[in-house]
C-alpha positions in Angstrom: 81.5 55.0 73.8 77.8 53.7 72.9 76.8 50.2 74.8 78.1 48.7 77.9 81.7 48.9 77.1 83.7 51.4 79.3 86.0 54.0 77.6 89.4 53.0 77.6 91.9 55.7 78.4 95.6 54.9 78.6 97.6 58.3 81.0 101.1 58.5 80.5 101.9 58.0 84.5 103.0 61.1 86.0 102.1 62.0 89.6 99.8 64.6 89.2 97.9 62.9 86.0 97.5 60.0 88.0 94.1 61.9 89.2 93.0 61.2 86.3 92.6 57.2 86.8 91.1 58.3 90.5 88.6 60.3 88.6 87.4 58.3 86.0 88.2 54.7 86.9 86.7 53.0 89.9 88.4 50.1 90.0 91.5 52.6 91.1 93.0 51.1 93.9 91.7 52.9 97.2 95.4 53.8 98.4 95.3 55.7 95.7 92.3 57.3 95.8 93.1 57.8 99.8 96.5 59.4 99.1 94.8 61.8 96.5 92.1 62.6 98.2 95.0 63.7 101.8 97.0 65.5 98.5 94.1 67.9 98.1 92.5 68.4 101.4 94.2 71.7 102.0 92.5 73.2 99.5 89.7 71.0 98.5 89.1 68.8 101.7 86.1 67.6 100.0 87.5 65.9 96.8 85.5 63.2 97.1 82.4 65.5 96.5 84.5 67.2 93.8 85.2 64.3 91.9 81.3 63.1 91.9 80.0 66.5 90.5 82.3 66.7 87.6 81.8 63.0 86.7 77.9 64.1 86.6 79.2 66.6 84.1 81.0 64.3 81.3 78.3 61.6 80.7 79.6 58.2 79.6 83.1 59.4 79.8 82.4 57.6 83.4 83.0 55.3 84.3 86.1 54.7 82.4 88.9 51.9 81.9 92.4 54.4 82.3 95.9 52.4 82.1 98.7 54.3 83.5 101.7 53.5 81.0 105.7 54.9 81.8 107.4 54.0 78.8 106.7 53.7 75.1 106.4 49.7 75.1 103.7 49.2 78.1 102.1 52.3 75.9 102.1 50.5 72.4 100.6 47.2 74.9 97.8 49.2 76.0 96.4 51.2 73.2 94.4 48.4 71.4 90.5 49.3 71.6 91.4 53.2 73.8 89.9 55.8 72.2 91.3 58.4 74.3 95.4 58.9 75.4 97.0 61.4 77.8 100.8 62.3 77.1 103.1 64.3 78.5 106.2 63.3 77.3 105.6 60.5 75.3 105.8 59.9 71.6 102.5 59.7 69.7 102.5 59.3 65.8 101.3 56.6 62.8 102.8 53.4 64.9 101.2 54.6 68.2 97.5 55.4 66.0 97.9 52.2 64.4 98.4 50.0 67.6 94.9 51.4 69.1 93.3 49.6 65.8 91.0 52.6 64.8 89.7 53.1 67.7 91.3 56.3 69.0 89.8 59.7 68.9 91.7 61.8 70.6 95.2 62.8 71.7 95.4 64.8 74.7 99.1 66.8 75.3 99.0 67.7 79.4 100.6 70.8 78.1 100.2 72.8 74.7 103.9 71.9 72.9 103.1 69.2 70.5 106.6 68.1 70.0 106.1 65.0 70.8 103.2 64.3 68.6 102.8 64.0 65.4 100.4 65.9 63.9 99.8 65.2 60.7 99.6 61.5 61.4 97.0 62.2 63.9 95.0 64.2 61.2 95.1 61.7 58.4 94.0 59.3 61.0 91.0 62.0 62.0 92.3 61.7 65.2 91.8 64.9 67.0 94.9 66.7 69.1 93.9 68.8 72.0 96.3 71.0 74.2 96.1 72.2 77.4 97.8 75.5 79.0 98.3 74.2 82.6 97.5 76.3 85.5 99.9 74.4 87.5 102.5 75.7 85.0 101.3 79.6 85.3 101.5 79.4 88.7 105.5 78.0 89.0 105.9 81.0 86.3 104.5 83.5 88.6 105.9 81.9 91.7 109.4 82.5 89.8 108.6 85.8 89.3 107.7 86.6 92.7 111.0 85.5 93.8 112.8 87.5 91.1 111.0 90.5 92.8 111.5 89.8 96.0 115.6 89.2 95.8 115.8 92.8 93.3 113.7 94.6 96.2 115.4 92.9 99.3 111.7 92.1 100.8 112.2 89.1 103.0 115.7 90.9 104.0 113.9 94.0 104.9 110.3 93.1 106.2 109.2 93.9 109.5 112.7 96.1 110.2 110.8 99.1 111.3 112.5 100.6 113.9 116.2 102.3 114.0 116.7 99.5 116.5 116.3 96.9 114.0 117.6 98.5 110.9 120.7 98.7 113.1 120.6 95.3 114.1 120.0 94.3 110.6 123.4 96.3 109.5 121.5 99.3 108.0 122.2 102.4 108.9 118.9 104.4 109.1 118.4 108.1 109.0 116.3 110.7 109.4 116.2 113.0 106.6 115.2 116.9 106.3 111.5 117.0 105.5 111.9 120.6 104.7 113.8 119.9 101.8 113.9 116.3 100.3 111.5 113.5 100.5 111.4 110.7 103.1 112.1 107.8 100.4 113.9 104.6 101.9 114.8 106.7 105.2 116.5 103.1 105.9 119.4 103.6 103.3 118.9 100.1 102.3 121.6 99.5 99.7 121.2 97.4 96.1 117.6 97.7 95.5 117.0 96.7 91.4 114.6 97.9 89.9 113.7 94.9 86.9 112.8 97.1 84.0 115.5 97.0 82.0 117.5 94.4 82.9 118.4 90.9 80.7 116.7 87.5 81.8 118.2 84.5 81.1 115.7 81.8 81.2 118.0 78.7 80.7 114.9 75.9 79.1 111.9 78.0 77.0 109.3 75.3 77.9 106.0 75.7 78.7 107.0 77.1 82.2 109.6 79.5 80.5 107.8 80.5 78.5 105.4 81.2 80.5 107.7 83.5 82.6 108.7 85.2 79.6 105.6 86.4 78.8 105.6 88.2 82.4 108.9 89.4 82.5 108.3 90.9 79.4 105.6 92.8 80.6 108.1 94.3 83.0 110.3 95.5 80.5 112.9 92.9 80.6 115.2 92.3 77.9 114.4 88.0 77.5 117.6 85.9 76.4 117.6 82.2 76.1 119.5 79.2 75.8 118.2 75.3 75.1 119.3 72.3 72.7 117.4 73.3 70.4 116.3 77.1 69.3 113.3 78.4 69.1 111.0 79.1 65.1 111.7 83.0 64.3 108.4 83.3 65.1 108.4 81.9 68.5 111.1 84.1 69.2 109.5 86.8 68.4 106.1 86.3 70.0 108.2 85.7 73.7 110.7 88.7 72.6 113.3 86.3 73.5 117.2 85.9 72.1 118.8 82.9 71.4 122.4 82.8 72.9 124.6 79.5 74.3 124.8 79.0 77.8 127.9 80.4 78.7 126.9 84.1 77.0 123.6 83.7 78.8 125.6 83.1 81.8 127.9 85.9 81.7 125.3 88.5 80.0 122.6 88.3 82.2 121.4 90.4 85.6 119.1 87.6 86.3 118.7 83.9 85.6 115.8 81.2 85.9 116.5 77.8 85.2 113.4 75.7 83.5 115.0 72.2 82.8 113.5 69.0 84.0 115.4 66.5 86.2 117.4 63.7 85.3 120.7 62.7 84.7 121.0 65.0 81.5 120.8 68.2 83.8 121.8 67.1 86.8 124.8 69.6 88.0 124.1 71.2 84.3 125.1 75.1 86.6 128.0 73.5 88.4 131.5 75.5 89.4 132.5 76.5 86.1 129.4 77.8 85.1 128.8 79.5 88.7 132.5 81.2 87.7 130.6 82.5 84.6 127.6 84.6 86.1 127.8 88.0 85.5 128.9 89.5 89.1 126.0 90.1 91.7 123.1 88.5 89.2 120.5 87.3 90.6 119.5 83.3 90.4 116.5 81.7 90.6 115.7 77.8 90.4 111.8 77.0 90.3 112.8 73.4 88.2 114.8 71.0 90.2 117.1 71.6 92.7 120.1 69.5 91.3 120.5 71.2 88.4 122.5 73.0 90.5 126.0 71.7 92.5 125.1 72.2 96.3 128.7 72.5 97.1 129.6 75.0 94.1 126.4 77.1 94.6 127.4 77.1 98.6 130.9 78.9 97.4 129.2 81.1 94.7 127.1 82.5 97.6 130.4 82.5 100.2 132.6 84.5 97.6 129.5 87.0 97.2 129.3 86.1 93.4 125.6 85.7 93.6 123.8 88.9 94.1 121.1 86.4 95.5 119.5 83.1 94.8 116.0 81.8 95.4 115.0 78.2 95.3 111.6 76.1 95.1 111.3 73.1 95.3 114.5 72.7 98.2 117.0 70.2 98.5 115.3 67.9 101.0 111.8 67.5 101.7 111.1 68.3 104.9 114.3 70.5 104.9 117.1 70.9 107.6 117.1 73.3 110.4 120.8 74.2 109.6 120.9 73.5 106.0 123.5 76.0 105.1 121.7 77.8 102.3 119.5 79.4 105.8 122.3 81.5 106.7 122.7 83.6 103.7 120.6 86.7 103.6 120.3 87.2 100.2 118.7 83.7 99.8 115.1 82.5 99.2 113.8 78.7 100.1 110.3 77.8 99.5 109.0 74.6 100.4 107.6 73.3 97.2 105.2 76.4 96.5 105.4 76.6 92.7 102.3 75.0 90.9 100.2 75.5 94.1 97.1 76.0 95.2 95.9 72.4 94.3 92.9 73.9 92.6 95.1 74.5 89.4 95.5 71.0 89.6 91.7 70.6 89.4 90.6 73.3 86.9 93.4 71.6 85.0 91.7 68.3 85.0 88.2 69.6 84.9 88.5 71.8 82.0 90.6 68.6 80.5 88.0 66.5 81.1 85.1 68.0 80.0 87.1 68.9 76.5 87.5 65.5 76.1 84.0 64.4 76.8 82.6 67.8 74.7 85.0 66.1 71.2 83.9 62.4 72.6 80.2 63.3 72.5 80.2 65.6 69.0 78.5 68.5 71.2 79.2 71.3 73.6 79.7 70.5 77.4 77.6 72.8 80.0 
C-alpha cells in the first residue's frame, strides 16, 4: 500500500457491504453515501462523523479504490492489482488468486463459514483468510428467539389484560383463587403456556444465523434437530448439539420450527401445503429468513384449520405492510417489521472491527 497508489478493494455487492465503498472510497457516488448516511440516522444520525474517526483509525487503508462485483466474471475483471477482497457468497480459490497477479493479501469472508473459499489455495499463495462473526447475524438469532418465547408464553396475546374486564373480553376466564390455601399463579387461567426446556427445534438451514440460534436454544435446554442439503462434520454436530434428520421428520417431529434459508427461487414456497400438512399439531413456526419461503395462501389455511400452534414472522410480506393483511387477525401470530439484524450499530461494529483487522494484517502490526 506504500506510494501514492490507493488500495484496491473489490466487495462482493450486497446491500449492507456496500458501506464499505462509502467508507473507504471517496469517489462513491453521493446518492450513495446520502442513502447510507438516511439508513443509519436512527441510530447513528452522525455517520458522517462516524465514518471520519474510523478512517483516522486504519492509516493508508484510506483512501481506497473498492469495486463492487455481483457475479463471478465482473469479480475475475476486477481483481488484477486488489490486494484486498470481500465475499459473501462468492467463490475464491487458485483462479480467483491468480487473476489479482500477486498482489492480494487478504481474503475477507463477511461471515465465518469458509465454504466458499479455498483455503489451502489461499495459504500456498500466503494469502491470508479472515472471518468475521456478524453482529447483524446474532441479533436475527436472538430476535428469533425472542419470538419463540413470546408465542410459547402467549406475551403479545396477554399483555396489558389486567383486569377481569379484559381477561373476559379477551376470552379468558379469570379467577380468584383461595389465598389461604394455594398460590395466586396465573389467576387468569390462560391456557397453552410452553415452557421451552425440553422441547425439539427444528432449525430448517444450520448457517451462520442457525447456528447461531442453536447455540441459544441450547442453552435453554432444547433438544436441536436439523435439516439442510448438505449435513453437517460429526464434529459440528456435536459442538451445536444438533441432529441431522430430512425435512419431512423435522417437520412432523418438532414443537417448534425456524426456518434459516436465503431467498431465491430454490426456496421459494420450499414450506408450502404439503409440508404445512406435515407439522406436528399445535408447533410453533417461526420465519426470521424470507418471507416466501413460505406459501401465503397455504400458511393462511394452516393458521385457519388451527394447525399452527402459532407463527411469527420478520421480515413481512410487504414493506410497508397492509392494514388488513390477513395474517393481523390471528392471535397467535407475530409480524415484525424488519427487526432482525437491528440496531444499525451491529452493522457498524461489524465493519469497524472488519476494517481495522484488515488494516492491522495490511500494515504487519496491531491496530489501537
Amino acid at each position: 500500500m506504500a506510494g501514492l497508489h490507493r488500495p484496491i478493494i473489490v466487495v462482493e455487492d450486497d446491500p449492507f457491504p456496500r458501506a464499505i465503498q462509502v467508507i473507504l472510497d471517496p469517489t462513491t457516488p453521493a446518492p450513495r453515501t446520502a442513502a447510507f448516511s438516511d439508513f443509519f440516522a436512527h441510530d447513528q444520525p452522525d455517520f458522517a462523523g462516524w465514518c471520519e474517526r474510523l478512517r483516522a483509525r486504519i492509516g493508508p487503508l484510506y483512501p481506497a479504490d473498492v469495486r463492487l462485483v455481483a457475479d463471478e466474471p465482473a469479480l475475475l475483471a476486477s481483481l488484477p492489482g486488489a490486494q484486498v477482497v470481500v465475499v459473501e457468497a462468492l467463490a475464491i480459490g487458485a483462479r480467483e488468486i491468480a487473476a489479482a497477479g500477486g498482489t492480494l493479501r487478504i481474503v475477507q469472508k463477511y461471515g465465518t463459514l469458509t465454504s466458499n473459499i479455498d483455503i489451502a489455495a489461499c495459504d500456498s499463495a500466503r494469502v491470508r483468510v479472515l472471518t468475521l462473526r456478524r453482529r447483524a447475524n446474532i441479533a436475527t438469532a436472538e430476535h428469533g428467539l425472542a419470538l419463540l418465547l413470546a408465542l410459547a408464553r402467549k406475551l403479545t396475546e396477554t399483555a396489558g389484560l389486567l383486569t377481569i374486564e379484559r381477561l373476559r373480553g379477551a376470552g379468558y376466564s379469570p379467577t380468584i383463587y383461595d389465598r389461604a390455601h394455594t398460590p395466586n399463579a396465573n389467576w387468569a387461567r390462560i391456557r397453552g403456556l410452553r415452557t421451552l426446556f425440553g422441547l425439539q427445534l427444528g432449525i430448517v438451514g444450520m448457517g451462520e444465523i442457525g447456528r447461531e440460534l442453536a447455540v441459544r436454544a441450547a442453552a435453554l435446554g432444547m433438544r436441536i434437530t436439523y435439516t439442510q442439503r448438505r449435513r453437517l462434520p460429526a464434529g459440528d454436530e456435536e459442538r451445536y448439539q444438533a441432529t441431522y434428520c430430512t425435512l419431512d421428520e423435522l417437520l412432523a417431529n418438532s414443537d417448534c420450527i425456524s426456518l434459516h434459508l436465503p431467498g431465491g427461487p430454490g426456496t421459494r414456497g420450499i414450506i408450502g401445503r404439503r409440508e404445512l400438512g406435515l407439522i406436528k399439531p399445535g408447533a410453533l413456526l417461526v420465519n426470521v429468513s424470507q418471507p416466501q419461503l413460505i406459501d401465503r395462501a397455504a400458511l393462511l389455511d394452516a393458521l385457519a384449520s388451527g394447525r399452527l400452534g402459532g407463527f411469527a414472522l420478520d421480515p413481512p410480506y410487504e414493506e410497508p405492510g397492509q392494514p388488513d393483511d390477513s395474517l393481523l387477525g390471528f392471535h397467535n401470530v407475530i409480524v415484525t417489521p424488519h427487526l432482525g439484524g437491528s440496531p444499525r450499530l451491529n452493522a457498524l461494529g461489524d465493519f469497524e472491527e472488519l476494517l481495522l483487522k484488515i488494516a492491522e494484517v495490511m500494515a504487519d502490526r496491531p491496530c489501537s
